[in-house]
N, C-alpha and C positions, 0 to 999 in steps of 0.2 A: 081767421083773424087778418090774414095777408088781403083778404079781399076786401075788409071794411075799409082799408085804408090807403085801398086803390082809386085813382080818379077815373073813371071809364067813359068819361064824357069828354071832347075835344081837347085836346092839346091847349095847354094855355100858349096866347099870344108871343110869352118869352121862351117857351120851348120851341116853337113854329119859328124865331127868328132865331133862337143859337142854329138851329137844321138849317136854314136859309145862308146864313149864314157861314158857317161847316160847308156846305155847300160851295159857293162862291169862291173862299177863300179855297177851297181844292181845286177847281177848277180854274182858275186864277195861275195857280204854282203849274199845273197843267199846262196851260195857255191853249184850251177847250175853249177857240170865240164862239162858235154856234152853241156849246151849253151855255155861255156867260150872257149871248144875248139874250137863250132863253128864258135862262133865271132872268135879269137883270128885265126884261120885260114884263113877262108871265106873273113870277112870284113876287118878286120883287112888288110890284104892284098890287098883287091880290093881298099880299099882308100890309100894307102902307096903307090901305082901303078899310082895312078891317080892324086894325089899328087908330086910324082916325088920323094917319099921319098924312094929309093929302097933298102937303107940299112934294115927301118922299115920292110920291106916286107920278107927280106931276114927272117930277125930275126922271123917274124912269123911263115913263112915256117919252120926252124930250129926247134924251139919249139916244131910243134904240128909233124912232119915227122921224122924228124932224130933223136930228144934225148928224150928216153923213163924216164920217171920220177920211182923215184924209190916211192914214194907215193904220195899220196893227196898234204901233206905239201910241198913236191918238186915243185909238178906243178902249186900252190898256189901262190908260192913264184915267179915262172916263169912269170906267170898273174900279179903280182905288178910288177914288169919291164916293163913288156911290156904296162900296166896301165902309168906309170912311163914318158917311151918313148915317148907315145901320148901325155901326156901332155905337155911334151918339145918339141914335133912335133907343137902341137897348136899353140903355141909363132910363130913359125918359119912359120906357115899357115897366122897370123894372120898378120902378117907385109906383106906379099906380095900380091900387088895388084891383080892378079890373083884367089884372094883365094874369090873376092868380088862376083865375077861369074866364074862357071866350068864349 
């Protein structure tokens, strides 16, 4: 019975971002830069991609490639936006139907 009402196909989109997410904000409390920039490059991008969110993606690429932070605190600050972003990405994952299965 337990198994009819299992999804056994891909994670939906809103579960892939609360983990991203979970993710982030641990590492974040941490102050883990090399995980932050991996996530915030890496995943961050590959779900904003597959998402359809290509502004998100743009902004991560930007982040971690094109603008070198002049310290810790700079690229701290950079990671709560982009923390920021996803959460406002979520809302907008969470209302469409697509987000149930990806």
């Amino acid at each position: 019975m337990l198994r009819c009402n299992m999804n056994t196909e891909t994670p939906s989109l809103q579960l892939q971002l609360d983990d991203l997410l979970g993710d982030l904000q641990h590492c974040r409390r941490r102050g883990d830069m090399g995980r932050l920039a991996l996530l915030s490059y890496c995943e961050v991008r590959r779900w904003a991609r597959q998402a359809g969110e290509q502004a998100l993606a743009e902004h991560s690429f930007e982040m971690i490639v094109r603008s070198p932070h002049a310290n810790r605190e700079a690229f701290m600050a950079q990671v709560d936006v982009l923390i920021g972003e996803l959460e406002q990405a979520r809302g907008r994952t969470a209302a469409t139907p697509q987000a149930i299965r990806a």
